[in-house]
C-alpha positions as CSV (number, residue, x, y, z in Angstrom):
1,X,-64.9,116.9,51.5
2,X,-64.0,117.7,55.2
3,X,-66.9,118.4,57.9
4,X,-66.9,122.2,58.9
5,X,-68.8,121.0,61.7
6,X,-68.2,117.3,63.6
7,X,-69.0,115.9,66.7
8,X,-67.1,112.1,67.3
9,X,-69.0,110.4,69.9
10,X,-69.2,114.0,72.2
11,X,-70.7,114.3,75.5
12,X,-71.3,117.2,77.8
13,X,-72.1,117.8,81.1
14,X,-72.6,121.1,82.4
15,X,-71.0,121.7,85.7
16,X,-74.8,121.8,87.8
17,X,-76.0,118.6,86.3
18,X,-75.8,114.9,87.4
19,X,-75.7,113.3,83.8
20,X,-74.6,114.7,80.6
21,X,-77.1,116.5,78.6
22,X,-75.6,115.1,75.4
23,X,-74.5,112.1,74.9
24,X,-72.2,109.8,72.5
25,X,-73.1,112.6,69.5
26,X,-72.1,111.6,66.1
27,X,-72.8,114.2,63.6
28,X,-70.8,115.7,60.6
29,X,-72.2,118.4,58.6
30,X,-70.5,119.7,55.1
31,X,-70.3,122.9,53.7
32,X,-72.8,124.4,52.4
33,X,-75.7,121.8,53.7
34,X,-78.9,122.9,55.5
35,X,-79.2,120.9,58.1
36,X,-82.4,121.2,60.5
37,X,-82.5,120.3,64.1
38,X,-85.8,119.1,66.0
39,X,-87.0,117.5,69.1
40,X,-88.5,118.4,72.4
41,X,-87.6,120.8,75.0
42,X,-84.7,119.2,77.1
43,X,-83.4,117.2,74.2
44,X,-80.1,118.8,74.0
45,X,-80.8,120.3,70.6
46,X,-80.0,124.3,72.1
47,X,-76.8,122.4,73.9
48,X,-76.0,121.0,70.3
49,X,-76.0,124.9,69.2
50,X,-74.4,126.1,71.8
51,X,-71.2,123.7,71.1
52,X,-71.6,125.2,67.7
53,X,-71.5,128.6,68.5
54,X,-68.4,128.6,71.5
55,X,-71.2,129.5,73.8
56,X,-70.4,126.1,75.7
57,X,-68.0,125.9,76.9
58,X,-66.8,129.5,77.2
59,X,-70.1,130.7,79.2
60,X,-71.5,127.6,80.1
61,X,-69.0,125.6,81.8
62,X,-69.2,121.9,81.6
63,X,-67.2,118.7,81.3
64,X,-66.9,117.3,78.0
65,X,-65.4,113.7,76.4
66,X,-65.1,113.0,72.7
67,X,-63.9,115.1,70.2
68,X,-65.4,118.4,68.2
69,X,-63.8,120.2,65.2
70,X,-65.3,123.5,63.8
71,X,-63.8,124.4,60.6
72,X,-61.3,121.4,61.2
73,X,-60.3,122.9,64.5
74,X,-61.3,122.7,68.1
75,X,-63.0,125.7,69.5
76,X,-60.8,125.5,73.1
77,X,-57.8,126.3,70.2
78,X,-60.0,129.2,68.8
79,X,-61.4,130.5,71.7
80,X,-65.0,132.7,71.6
81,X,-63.9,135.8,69.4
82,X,-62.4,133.1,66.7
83,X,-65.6,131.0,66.8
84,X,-67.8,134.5,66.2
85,X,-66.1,134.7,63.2
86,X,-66.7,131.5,62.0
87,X,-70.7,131.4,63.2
88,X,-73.1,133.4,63.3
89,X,-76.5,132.9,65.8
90,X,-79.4,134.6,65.8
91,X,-81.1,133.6,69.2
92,X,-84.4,133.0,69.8
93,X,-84.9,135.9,72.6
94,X,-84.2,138.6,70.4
95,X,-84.0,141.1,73.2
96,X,-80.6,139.5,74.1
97,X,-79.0,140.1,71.0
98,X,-80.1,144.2,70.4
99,X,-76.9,146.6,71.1
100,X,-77.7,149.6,69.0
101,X,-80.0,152.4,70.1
102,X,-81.6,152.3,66.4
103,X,-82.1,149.3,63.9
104,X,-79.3,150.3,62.1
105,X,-77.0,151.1,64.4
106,X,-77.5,147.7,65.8
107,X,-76.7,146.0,62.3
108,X,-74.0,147.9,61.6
109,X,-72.2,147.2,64.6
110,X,-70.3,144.4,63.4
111,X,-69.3,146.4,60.6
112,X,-68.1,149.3,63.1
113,X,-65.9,147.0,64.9
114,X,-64.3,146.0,61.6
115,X,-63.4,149.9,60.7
116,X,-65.6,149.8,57.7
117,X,-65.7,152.8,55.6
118,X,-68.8,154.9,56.6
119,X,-70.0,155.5,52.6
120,X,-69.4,151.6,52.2
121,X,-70.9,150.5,55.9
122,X,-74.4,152.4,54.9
123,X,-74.1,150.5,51.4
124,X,-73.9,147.3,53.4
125,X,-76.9,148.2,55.6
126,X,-79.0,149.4,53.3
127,X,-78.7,145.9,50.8
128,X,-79.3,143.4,53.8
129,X,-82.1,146.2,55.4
130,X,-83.2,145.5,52.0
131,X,-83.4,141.6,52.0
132,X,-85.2,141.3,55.2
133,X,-88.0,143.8,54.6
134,X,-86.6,146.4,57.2
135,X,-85.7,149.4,55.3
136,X,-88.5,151.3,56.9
137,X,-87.6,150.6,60.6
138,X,-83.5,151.5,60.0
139,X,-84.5,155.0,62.5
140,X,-86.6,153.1,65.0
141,X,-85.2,152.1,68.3
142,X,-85.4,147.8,68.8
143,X,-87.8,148.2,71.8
144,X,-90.3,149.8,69.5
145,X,-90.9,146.8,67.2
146,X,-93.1,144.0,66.9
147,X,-91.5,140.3,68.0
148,X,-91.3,139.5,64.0
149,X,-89.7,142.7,63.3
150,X,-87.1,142.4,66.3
151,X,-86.8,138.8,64.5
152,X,-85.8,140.0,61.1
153,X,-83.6,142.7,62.7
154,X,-81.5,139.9,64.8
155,X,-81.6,138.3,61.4
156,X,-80.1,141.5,59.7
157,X,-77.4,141.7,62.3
158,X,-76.0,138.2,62.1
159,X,-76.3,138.0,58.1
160,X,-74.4,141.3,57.6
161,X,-70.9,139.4,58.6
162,X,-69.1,137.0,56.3
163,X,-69.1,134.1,58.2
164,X,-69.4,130.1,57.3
165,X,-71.5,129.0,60.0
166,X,-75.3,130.6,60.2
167,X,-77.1,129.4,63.1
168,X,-80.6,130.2,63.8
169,X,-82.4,128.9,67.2
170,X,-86.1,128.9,66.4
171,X,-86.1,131.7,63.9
172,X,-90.2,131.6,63.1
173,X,-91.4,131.5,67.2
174,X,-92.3,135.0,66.5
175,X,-92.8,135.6,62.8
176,X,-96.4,135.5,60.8
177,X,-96.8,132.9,58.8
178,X,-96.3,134.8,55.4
179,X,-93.2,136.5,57.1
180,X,-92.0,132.7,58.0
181,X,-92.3,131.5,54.9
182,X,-90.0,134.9,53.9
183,X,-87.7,134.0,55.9
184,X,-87.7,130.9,55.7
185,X,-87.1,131.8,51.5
186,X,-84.3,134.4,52.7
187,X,-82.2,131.7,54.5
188,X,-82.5,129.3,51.6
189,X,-81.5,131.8,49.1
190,X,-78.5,132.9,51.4
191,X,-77.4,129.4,51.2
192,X,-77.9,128.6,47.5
193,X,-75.8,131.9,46.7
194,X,-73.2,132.3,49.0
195,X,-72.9,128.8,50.2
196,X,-73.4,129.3,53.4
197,X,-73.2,126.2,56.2
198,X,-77.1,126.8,57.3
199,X,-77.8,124.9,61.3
200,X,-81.7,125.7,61.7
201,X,-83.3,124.9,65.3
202,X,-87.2,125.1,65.0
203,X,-90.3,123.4,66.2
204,X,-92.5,124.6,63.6
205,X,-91.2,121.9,61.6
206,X,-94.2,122.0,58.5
207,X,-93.3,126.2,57.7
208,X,-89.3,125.1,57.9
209,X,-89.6,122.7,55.3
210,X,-91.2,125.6,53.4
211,X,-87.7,124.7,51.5
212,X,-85.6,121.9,51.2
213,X,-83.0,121.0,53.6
214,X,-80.7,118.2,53.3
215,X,-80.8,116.5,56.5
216,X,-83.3,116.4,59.7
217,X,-81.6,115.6,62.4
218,X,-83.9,114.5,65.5
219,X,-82.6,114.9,69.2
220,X,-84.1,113.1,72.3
221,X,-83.1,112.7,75.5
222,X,-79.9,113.8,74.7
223,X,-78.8,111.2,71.6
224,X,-79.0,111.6,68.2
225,X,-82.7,109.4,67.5
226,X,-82.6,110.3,64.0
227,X,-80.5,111.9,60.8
228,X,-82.1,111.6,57.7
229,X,-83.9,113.0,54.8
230,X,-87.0,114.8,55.1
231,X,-88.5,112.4,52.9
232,X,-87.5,109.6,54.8
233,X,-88.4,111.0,58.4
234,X,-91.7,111.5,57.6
235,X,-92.7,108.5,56.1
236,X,-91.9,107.0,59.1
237,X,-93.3,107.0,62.9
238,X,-90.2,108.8,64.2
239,X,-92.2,112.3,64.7
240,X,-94.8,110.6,66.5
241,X,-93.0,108.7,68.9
242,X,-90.5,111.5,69.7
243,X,-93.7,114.1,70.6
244,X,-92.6,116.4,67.9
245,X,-95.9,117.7,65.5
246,X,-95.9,116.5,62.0
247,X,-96.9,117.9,59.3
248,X,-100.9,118.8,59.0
249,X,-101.5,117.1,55.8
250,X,-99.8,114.0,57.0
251,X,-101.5,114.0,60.0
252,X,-104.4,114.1,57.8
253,X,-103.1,111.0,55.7
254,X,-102.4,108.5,58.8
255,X,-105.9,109.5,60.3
256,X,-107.2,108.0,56.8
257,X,-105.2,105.4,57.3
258,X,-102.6,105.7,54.4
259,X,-99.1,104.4,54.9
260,X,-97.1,107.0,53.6
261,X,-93.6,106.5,51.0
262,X,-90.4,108.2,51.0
263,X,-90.6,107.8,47.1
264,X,-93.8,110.2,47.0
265,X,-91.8,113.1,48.3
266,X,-93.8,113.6,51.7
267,X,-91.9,116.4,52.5
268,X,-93.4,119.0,50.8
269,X,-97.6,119.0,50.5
270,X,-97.1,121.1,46.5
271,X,-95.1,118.3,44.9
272,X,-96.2,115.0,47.2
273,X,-97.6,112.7,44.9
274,X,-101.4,112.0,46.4
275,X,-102.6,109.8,43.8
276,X,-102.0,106.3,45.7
277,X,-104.1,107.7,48.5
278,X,-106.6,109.5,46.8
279,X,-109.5,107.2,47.7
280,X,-108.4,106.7,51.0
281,X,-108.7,110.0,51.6
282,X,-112.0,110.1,50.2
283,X,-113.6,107.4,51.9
284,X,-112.1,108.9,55.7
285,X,-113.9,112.2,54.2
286,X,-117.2,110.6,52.9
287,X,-117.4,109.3,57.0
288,X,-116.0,112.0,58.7
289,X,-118.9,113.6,61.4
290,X,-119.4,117.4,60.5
291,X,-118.4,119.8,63.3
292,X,-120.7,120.2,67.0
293,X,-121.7,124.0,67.5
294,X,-121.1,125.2,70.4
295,X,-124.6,126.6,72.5
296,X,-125.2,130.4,71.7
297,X,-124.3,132.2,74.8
298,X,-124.1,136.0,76.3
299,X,-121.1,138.6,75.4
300,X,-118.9,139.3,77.6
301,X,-116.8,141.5,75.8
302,X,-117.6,143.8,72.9
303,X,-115.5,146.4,70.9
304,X,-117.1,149.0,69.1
305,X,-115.6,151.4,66.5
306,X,-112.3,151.7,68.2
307,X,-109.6,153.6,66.5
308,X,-105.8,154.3,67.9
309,X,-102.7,156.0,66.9
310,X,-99.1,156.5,68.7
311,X,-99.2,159.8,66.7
312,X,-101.1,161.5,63.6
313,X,-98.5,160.1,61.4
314,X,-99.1,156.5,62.8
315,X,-102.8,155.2,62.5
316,X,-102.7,151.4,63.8
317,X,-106.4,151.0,64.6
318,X,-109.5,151.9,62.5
319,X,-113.1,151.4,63.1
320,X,-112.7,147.5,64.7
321,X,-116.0,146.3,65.6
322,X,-116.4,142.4,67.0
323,X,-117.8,140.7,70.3
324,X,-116.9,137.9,72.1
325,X,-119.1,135.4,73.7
326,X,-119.0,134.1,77.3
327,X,-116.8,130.6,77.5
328,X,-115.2,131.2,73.8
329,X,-112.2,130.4,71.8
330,X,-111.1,133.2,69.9
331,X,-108.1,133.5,67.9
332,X,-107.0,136.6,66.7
333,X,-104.3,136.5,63.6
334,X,-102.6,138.9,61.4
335,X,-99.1,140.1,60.2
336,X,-96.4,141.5,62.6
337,X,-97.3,145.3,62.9
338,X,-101.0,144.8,61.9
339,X,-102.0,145.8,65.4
340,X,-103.0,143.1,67.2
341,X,-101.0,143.4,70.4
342,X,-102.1,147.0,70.4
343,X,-105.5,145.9,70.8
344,X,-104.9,143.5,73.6
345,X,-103.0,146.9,75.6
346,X,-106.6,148.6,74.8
347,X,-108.2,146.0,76.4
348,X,-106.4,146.0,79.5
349,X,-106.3,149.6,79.7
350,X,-102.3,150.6,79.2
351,X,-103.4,152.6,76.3
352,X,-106.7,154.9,75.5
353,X,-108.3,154.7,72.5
354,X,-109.2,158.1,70.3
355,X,-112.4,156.7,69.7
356,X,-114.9,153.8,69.9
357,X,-115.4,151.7,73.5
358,X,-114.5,148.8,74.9
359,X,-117.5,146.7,76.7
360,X,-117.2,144.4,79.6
361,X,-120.5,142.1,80.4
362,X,-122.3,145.4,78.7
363,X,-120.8,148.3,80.3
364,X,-118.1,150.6,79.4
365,X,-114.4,149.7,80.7
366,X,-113.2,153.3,80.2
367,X,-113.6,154.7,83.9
368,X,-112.1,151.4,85.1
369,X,-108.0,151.0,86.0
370,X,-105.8,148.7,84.8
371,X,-105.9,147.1,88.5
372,X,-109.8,146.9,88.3
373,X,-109.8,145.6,84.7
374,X,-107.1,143.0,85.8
375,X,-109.5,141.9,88.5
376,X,-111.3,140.2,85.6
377,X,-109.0,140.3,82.6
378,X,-105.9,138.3,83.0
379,X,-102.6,139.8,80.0
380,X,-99.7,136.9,78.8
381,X,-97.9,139.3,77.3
382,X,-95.6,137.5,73.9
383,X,-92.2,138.8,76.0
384,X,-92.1,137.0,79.4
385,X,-89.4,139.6,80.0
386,X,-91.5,142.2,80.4
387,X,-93.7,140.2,82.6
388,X,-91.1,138.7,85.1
389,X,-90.7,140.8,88.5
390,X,-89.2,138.2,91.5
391,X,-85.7,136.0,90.9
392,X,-87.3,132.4,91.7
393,X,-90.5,130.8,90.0
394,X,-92.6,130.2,93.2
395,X,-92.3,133.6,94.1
396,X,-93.5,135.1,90.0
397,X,-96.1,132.5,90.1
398,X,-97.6,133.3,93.7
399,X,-96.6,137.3,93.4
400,X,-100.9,137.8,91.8
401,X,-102.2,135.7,94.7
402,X,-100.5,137.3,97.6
403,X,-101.1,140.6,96.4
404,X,-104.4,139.7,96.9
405,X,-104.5,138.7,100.0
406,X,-104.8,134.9,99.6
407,X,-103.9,132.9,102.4
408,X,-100.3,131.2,102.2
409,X,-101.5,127.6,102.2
410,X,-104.2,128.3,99.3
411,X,-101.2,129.7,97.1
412,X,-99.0,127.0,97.9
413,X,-102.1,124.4,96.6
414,X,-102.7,127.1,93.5
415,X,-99.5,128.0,92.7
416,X,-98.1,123.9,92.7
417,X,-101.2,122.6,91.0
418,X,-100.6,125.5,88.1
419,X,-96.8,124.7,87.9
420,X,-98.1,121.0,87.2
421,X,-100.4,122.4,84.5
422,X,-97.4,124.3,83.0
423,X,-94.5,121.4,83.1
424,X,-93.1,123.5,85.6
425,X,-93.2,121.7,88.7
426,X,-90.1,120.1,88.8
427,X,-87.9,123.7,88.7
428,X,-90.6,125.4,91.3
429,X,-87.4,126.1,93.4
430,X,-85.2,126.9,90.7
431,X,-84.3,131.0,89.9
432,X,-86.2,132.1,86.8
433,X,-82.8,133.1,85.3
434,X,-81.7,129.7,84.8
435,X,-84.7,128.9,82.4
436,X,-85.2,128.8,78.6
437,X,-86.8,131.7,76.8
438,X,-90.2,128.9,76.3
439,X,-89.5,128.3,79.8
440,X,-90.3,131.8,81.4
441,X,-93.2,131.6,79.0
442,X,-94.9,129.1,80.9
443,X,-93.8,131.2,83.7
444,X,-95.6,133.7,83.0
445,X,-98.8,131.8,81.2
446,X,-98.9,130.1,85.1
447,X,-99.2,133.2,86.9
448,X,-101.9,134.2,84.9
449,X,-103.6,131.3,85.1
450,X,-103.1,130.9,88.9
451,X,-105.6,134.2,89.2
452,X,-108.2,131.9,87.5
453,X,-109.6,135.2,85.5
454,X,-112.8,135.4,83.6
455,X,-111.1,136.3,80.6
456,X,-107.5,135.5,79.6
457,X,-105.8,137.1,76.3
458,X,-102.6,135.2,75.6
459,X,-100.3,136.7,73.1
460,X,-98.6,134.0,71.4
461,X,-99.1,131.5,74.2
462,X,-97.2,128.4,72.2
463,X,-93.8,130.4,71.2
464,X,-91.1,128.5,71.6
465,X,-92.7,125.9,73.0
466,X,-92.3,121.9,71.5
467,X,-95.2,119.7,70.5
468,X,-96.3,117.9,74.1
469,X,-95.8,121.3,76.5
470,X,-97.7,123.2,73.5
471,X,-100.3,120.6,74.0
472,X,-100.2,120.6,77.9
473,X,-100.5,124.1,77.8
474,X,-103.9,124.1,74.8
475,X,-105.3,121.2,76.7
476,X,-105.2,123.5,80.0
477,X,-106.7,126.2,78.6
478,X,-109.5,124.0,77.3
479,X,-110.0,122.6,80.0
480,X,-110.6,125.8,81.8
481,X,-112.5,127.5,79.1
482,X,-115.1,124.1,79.1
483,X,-115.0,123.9,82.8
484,X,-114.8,126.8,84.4
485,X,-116.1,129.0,81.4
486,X,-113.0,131.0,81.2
487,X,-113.3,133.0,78.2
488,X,-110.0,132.3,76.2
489,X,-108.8,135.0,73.4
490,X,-105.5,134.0,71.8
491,X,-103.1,136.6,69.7
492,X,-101.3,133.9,67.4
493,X,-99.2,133.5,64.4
494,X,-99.6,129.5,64.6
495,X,-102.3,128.6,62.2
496,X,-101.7,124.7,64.1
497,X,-103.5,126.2,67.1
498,X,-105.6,128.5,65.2
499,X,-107.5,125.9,63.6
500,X,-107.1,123.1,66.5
501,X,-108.3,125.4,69.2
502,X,-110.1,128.3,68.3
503,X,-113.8,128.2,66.7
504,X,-113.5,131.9,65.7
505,X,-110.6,134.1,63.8
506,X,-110.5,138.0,64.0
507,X,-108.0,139.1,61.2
508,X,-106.3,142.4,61.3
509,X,-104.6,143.8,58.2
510,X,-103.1,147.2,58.3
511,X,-105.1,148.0,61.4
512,X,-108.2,146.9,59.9
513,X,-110.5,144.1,60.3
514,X,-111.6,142.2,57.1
515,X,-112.8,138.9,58.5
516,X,-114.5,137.5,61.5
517,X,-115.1,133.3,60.5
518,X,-114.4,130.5,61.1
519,X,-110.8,129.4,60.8
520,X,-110.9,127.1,58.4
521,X,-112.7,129.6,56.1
522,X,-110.1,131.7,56.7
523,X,-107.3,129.5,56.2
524,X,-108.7,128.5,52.6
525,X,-109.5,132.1,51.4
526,X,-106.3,132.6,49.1
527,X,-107.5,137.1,48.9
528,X,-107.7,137.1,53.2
529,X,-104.4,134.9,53.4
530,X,-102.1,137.5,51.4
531,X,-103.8,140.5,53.0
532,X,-103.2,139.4,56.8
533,X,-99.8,137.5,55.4
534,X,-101.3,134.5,56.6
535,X,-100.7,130.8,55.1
536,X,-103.1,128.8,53.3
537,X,-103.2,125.5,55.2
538,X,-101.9,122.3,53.5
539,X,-104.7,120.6,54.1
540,X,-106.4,123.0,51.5
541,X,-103.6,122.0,48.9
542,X,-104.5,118.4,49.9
543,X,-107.9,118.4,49.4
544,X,-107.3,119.7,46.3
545,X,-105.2,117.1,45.1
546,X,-107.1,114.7,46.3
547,X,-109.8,116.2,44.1
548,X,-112.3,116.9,47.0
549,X,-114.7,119.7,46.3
550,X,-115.2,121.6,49.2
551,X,-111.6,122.1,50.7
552,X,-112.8,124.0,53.7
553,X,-115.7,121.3,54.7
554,X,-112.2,118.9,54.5
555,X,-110.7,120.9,57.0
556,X,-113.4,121.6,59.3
557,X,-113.7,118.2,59.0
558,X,-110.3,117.3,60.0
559,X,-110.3,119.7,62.6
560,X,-113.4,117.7,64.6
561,X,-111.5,114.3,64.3
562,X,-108.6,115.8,65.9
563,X,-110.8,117.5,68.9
564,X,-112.4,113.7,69.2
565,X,-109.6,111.8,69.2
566,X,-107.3,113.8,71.1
């Protein structure tokens, strides 16, 4: 069998760069595989796509050496329009991708440009609307929806043509965990039945092994590191030494002290085979220090009875009570649509609440503006895009601070030592429009912090972002919170930073709020996980088959190693 996709020792350079962003690339994938690329952010891996999809080098120009066949013939010979018929990407910015003024004028618009019959086009729609949970939004307008639900529309759009080649650049950065797994089950299935060539680009490699792919392939520093079977790669140190997260459970297993087999299926937590390191596992247990609590300390923010609706036909808030303390934690999790960003806009005072208040250090926030409640309330909004105002990073970065009236050297010292913070300060000169999506999220998250606030609500803070700036970023915002006392409250659909950061979870379920604990109570509570369509985490599985008793003392347990030996 030929390669539909092949790459014989391929470099590129784009045309503003020094050295080549890839380099010497060997790769071959078949029909029908499901291949999987990882690594960190300025690897090459969204290069790697973008040679897939025609994208470089037909609107990123470059210079390129070696050879690259798609479909057995180079994409120079079948120029942008031939390659969209022979792969489809659904991008990681969703925003980019929307043409249609409703959802299902913007998936049938493929359809349109083929002349489909109308009676067969709606058909069409309705049966891939259908497989992606969307039916219900078809009349809404893409700016209305959630991140996951723009997600499963860009999904929707791409799916809906017949072509080979399905590429999908981070397609869980903005999806719940339950909806992950869903999609992660959809992609799987449209592979299996119409044997479909499946490229999948994602850092959240533990949810995208949810199923099986065929190969891993890991990218660093523009080479291929590694290209092997899940099995393989993660009985090995590969992961690790290429700063990409592993999988919680074998985390779990290496802190224990376990060397881990290929042979005992590591790549999936529900069929590994834990009986040789049952004992270990045990014994690390049996030792393992229970958790510090934190010192009891004042609230700083409370929420009482507050209900909100967009209209009488759309309730999204009822009756949320809950507090937060001074110098907290706080994640707040649930599915897309459950509310949770609403909440955050109550907060900050772009939307008024029917009923119920909103308290700041004890006193009511309603007669304050949105300017006054930003003096103390800092917003990271999930779409940088809406954030972004000024062309160059400096300028975004320092906009808060000279506002303010800060003197020009004390920004310069603020805004540099926050673009350190961020991994940013290499490209402080650099326009924001030549930066990744998880780029102009640090962007943003920077000019936030550069306002040092007393409280900063971060609405998935990690999207898109690989293991060590995810990290750089946490370890920030810890460090503030436990220094400075900055009261951190986190909107997230990672359940990695959930339990490694937060000691609280708020969970919102169809605008309701049925739990406030602690997360790994949450995260082992089968009844709250498929009502806030979150995901039971593997450690929970692992405890289990390692025959430990109390599952969510494991994790909690767990969770203070990794604070202590981070």
């Amino acid at each position: 069998m030929k390669p539909i996709i092949e790459f014989k020792n391929y470099s590129f350079k784009y045309n503003s760069q020094v050295e080549p962003t890839l380099r010497d690339i060997d790769l071959a994938i078949y029909p029908g595989e499901k291949i999987l690329i990882i690594g960190p952010s300025g690897s090459g891996k969204s290069t790697l796509a973008n040679c897939i999809n025609g994208l470089v080098p037909f609107s990123y120009g470059g210079e390129s050496t070696g050879e690259l066949y798609i479909g057995g013939k180079e994409p120079k010979d079948l120029g942008i329009f031939g390659l969209s018929k022979m792969v489809g990407t659904v991008l990681q910015d969703t925003d980019g991708q929307f043409i249609g003024l409703t959802v299902a004028e913007d998936v049938a618009f493929v359809l349109e440009n083929d002349c489909m019959e109308e009676a067969r086009m709606h058909r069409r729609v309705d049966d891939i609307a259908e497989m992606v949970d969307i039916k219900n939004l078809l009349g809404h307008a893409p700016g209305e929806l959630s991140g996951g639900q723009k997600q499963r529309v860009s999904m929707a759009g791409v799916m809906i043509d017949d072509v080979d080649i399905l590429l999908f650049d981070e397609p869980l950065a903005n999806l719940d965990p339950a909806t992950g797994k869903r999609a992660i089950a959809l992609i799987d299935s449209i592979q299996k039945e119409q044997n479909k060539t499946i490229v999948i680009i994602e850092h959240r490699l533990e949810d995208a092994l949810y199923k099986d792919v065929d190969r891993i392939v890991v990218v660093g520093d523009g080479v291929i590191v590694a290209d092997m079977t899940p099995d393989e790669l993660l009985s090995c140190d590969i992961l690790k030494s290429q700063g990409i997260r592993e999988p919680l459970y074998v985390t779990a297993l290496k802190h224990a002290g376990c060397d881990i087999h290929s042979e005992d299926h590591p790549a999936h937590v529900e069929t590994m085979d834990f009986a040789p390191y049952r004992n270990q596992v045990k014994d690390w247990f049996a030792q393992a220090k229970s958790p510090v609590k934190k010192n009891e300390t004042d609230r700083v923010l409370e929420v009482e009875h507050l209900d909100f609706a967009y209209d009488e036909s759309r309730q999204i808030l009822q009756d949320i009570n809950f507090s937060v303390k001074q110098g907290e934690m706080l994640s707040i999790v649930g599915k897309n649509g459950a509310g949770k960003t609403t909440l955050s806009s109550l907060i900050c005072g772009f939307l008024k609440p029917i009923s119920g208040r909103i308290l700041l250090d004890g006193k009511d926030i309603a007669p304050l503006s949105i300017k006054e409640r930003g003096e103390k309330i800092g917003l990271v909004m999930q779409n940088p895009n809406q954030m972004i105002s000024k062309a160059m990073i400096y300028d975004e970065v320092a906009l808060g601070l000279a506002v303010r009236g800060v003197p020009e050297e004390e920004i310069k010292e603020r805004v540099y030592d926050t673009l350190k913070i961020c991994g940013l300060y290499p490209f402080r000169n650099w326009p924001i429009s030549a930066l990744s999506f998880g780029q102009k999220k640090r962007v943003t998250i920077a000019s936030i912090l550069v306002m040092n606030p007393e409280i900063m609500i971060l609405d998935e803070p990690t999207a898109g972002q690989d293991y060590r700036h995810y990290t750089e970023i946490m370890e920030f915002l810890k460090r503030i919170n436990e220094e400075r006392g900055t009261t951190i409250i986190m909107i997230t659909h990672d359940m990695h930073l959930m339990l490694e950061y937060t000691d609280r979870a708020i969970v919102i379920a169809d605008g309701q709020l049925i739990s406030d604990d602690t997360p790994a109570n949450v995260l082992t509570s089968a009844e709250i996980a498929e009502r806030a369509y979150l995901k039971q985490t593997s450690l929970y599985e692992m405890a289990k088959q390692c025959g430990i008793q109390s599952p969510s003392a494991f994790v909690e347990c767990f969770i203070n190693y990794e604070r202590r030996v981070r």
